[in-house]
C-alpha positions in Angstrom: 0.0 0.0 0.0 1.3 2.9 -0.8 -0.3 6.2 1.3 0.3 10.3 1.0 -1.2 12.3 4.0 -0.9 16.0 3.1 2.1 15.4 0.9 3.7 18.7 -0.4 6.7 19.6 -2.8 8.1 22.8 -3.9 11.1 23.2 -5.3 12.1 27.2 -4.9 9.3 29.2 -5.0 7.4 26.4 -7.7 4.8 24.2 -6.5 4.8 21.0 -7.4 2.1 19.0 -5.3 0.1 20.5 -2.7 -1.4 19.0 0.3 -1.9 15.7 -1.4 -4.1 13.0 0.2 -4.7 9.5 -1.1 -3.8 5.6 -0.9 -3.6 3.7 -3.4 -4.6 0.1 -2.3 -3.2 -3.3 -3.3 -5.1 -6.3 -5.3 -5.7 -3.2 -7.7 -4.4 -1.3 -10.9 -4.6 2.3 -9.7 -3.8 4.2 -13.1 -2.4 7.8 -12.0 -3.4 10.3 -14.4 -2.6 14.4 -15.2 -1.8 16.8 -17.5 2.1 17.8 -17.7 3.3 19.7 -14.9 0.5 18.0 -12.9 2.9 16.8 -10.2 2.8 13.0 -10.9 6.5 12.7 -11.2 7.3 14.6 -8.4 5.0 12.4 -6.5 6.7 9.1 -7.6 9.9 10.8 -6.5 8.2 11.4 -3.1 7.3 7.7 -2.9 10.7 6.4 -3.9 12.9 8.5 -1.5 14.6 10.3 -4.5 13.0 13.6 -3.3 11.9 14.8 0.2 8.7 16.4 1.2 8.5 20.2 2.2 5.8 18.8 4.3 3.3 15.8 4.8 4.4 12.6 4.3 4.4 9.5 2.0 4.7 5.8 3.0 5.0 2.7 1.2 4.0 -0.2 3.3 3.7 1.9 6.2 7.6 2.6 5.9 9.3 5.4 4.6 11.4 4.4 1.7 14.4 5.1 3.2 13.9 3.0 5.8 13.7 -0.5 4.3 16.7 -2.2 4.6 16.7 -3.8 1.3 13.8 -1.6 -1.0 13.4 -4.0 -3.9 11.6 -7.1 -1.9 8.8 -4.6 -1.1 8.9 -1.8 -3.9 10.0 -1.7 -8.0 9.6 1.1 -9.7 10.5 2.1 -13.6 10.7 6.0 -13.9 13.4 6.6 -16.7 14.3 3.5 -18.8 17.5 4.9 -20.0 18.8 5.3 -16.6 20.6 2.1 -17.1 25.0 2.7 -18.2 24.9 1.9 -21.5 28.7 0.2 -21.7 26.5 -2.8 -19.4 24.9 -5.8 -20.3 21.3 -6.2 -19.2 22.3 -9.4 -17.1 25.4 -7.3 -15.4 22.9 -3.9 -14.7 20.3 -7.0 -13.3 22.9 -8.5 -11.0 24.4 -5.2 -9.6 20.9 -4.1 -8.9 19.9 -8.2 -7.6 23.6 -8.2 -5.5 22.4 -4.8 -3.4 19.5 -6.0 -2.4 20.4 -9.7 -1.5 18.6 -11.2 -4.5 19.9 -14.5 -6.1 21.5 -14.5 -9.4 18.7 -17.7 -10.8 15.9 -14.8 -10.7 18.0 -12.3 -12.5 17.9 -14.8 -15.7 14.3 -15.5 -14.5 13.0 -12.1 -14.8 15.0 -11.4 -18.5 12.8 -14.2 -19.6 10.0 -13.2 -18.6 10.4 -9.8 -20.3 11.7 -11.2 -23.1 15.1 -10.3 -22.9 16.8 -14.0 -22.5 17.9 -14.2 -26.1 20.2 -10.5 -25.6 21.3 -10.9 -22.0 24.6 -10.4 -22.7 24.5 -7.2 -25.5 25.6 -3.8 -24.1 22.3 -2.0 -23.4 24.0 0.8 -25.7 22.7 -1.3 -28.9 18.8 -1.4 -27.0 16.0 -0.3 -29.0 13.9 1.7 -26.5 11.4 -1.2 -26.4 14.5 -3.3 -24.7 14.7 -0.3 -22.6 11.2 -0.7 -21.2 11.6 -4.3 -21.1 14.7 -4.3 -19.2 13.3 -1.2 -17.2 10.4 -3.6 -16.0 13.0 -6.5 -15.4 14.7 -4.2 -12.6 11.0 -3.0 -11.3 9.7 -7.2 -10.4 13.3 -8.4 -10.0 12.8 -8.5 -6.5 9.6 -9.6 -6.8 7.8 -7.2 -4.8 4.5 -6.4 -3.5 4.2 -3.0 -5.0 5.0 -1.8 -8.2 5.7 1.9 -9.6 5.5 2.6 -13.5 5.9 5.4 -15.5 5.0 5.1 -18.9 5.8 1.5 -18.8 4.4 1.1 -22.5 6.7 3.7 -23.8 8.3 2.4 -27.0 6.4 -1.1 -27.1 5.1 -2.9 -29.9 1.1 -4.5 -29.8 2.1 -7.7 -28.5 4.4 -6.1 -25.8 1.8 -3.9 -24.7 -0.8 -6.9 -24.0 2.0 -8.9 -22.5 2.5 -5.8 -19.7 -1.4 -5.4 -19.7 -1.8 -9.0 -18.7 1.6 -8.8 -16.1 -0.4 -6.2 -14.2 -3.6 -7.3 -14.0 -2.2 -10.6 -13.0 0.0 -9.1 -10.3 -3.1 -7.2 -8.9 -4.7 -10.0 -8.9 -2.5 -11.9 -6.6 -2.7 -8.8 -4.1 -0.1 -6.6 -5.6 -0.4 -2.7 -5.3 0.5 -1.4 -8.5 0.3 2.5 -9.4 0.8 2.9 -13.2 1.0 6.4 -14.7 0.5 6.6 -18.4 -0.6 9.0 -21.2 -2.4 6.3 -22.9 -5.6 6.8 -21.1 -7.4 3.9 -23.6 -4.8 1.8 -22.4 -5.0 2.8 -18.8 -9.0 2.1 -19.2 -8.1 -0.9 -20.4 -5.8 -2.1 -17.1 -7.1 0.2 -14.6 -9.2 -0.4 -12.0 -9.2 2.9 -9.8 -7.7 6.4 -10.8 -5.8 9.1 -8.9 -6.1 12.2 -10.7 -4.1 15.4 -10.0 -4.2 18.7 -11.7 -1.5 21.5 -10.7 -0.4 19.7 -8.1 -3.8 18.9 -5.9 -6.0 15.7 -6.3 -8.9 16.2 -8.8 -9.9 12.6 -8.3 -9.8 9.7 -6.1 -12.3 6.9 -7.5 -13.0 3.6 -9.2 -12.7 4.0 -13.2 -16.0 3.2 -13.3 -17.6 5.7 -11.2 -15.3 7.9 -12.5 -16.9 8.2 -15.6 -20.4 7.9 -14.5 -20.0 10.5 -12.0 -19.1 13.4 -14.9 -21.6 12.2 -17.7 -25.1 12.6 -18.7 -26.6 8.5 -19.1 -26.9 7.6 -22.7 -28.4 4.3 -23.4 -29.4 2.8 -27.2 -32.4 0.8 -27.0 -34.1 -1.7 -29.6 -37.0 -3.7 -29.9 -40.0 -4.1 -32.5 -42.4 -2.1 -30.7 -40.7 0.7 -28.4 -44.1 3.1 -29.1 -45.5 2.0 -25.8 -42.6 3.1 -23.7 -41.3 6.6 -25.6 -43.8 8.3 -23.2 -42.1 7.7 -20.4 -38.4 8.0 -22.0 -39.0 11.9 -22.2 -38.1 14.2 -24.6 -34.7 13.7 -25.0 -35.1 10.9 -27.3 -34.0 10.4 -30.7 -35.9 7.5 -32.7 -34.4 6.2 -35.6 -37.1 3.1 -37.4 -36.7 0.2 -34.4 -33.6 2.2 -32.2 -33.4 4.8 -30.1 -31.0 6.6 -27.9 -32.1 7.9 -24.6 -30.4 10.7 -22.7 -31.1 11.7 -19.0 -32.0 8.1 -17.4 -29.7 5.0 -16.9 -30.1 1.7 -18.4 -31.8 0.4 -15.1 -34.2 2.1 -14.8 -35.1 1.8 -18.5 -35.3 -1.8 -18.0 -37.8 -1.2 -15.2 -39.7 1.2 -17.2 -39.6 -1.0 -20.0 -41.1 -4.1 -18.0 -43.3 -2.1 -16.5 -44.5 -1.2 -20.2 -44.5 -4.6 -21.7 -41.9 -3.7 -24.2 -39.6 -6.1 -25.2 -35.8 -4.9 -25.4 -33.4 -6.6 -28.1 -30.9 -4.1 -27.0 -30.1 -2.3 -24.0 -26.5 -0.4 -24.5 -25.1 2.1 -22.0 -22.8 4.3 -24.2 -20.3 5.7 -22.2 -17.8 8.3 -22.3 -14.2 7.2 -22.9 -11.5 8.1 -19.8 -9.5 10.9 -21.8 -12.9 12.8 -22.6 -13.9 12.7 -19.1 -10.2 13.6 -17.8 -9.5 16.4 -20.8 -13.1 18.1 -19.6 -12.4 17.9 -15.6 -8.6 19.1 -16.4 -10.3 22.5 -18.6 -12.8 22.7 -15.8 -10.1 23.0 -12.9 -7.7 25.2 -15.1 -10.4 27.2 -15.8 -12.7 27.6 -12.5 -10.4 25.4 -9.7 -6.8 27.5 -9.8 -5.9 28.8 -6.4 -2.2 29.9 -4.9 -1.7 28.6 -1.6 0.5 31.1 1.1 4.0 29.5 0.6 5.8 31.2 3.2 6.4 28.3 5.7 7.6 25.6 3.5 10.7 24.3 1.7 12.0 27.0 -0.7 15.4 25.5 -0.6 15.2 23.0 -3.0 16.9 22.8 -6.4 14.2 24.3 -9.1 15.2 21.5 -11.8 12.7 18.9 -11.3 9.2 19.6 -11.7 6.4 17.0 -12.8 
């Protein structure tokens, strides 16, 4: 589990988060959306003990990351694939990273088969397509097989087939009880994988939900109906309904409550379709919303302005 209780960043007199609040739970794919400059990075950073807090605080699995003794048996994280020397091998970065943290050698060539990398274990990773990168990025993240996961644009670079192969790596690992926090700007693909979402917007959470209710929350029900007679139950559809020979689509009320309606009515339904928004419309509308109506400067005075400016989500 990974938790944030009033977790705030600035780095000279620019904010970066502000005041965040939020867990993100395991057996779950918690996608982590914003726009750029939101303050995702910075909040990975947070999380990994690569930045510190000007105030609040951020655990993951109830520690702070500087206190576990050996970090990759309870937290893997990819942030920058190319953060890897490039004069290496992909089995040599593996078993520098796999020696630090007391992990045996055997799950170093475990985990470059499971990526896919098994065939180029030995190749300088200066020769990598940025696919390999990603793939050998993700190696380092599960190599000590831990219970919760970090990603930053893990797809970056991947082909079809890789992409699937992550998307079912994820969902597998949440499955098993994992706590995995994926940020992507692939919302389709993060709709795909996700089950909750975090959403921040300068720096303060927009949204803390299931993807779900995300959605429903911030759109008006549209449902398509068929049947051979739907004459008996336009009445009570209302006027926001367009008819088109044996289909219509109904605005305002949910597919339940059509179906009751529609019982009620003794129509028969061949179809009953909710249509539903798609993640990136609903995110690109709450994003113009909060940019538009939401912005507010917070008095800065009494936190960290002594930070280095250079790294800002």
């Amino acid at each position: 589990m990974i938790e944030a209780r009033d977790l705030t960043k600035y780095y000279g007199s620019t904010r970066a988060v502000e005041e965040l609040t939020f867990t993100v739970r395991p057996g779950r794919v918690t996608g982590f959306l914003g726009p750029n400059g939101s303050g995702k990075t910075t909040t990975m950073r947070l999380a990994l003990g690569l930045d510190t807090p000007s105030g609040g605080q951020i655990s993951v699995a109830g520690r702070r990351y500087r206190d576990l003794v050996r970090p990759l048996h309870t937290i893997g994280a990819l942030l920058d694939a190319g953060d890897v020397l490039p004069t290496r091998s992909a089995t040599a970065h593996l078993a520098f990273l796999a020696a630090s943290n007391g992990i045996s050698h055997r799950r170093v060539d475990e985990v470059l088969a499971m990526v896919g990398l098994a065939n180029v274990a030995g190749t300088p990773v200066k020769g990598f397509s940025l696919g390999m990168r990603q793939r050998l990025g993700i190696a380092a993240a599960i190599l000590g097989d831990p219970e919760i996961l970090i990603l930053d644009e893990p797809v970056n670079g991947l082909d079809t087939e890789g992409i699937r192969w992550i998307r079912t790596m994820l969902r597998a690992m949440a499955d098993e009880g994992r706590t995995i926090l994926l940020s992507s700007h692939l919302m389709s693909e993060t709709q795909l994988v996700a089950d909750h979402l975090l959403v921040i917007g300068e720096g303060r959470l927009l949204a803390d939900e299931s993807t779900e209710q995300f959605i429903e929350s911030r759109t008006e029900p549209v449902v398509r109906i068929r049947g051979a007679t739907l004459s008996p139950l336009l009445d009570e559809l209302g006027p926001d309904t367009e008819i088109r020979g044996d289909t219509a689509t109904v605005r305002g009320i949910r597919s339940r409550e059509i179906s009751r309606l529609a019982m009620a009515s003794g129509v028969v339904l061949d179809e009953l379709t909710p249509i539903h928004e798609s993640v990136e419309e609903v995110f690109t509308r709450l994003v113009a919303d909060h940019q538009q109506f939401g912005h507010r400067e917070p008095a800065a005075s009494h936190l960290d302005r002594t930070a280095p400016k250079d790294t800002v989500a």
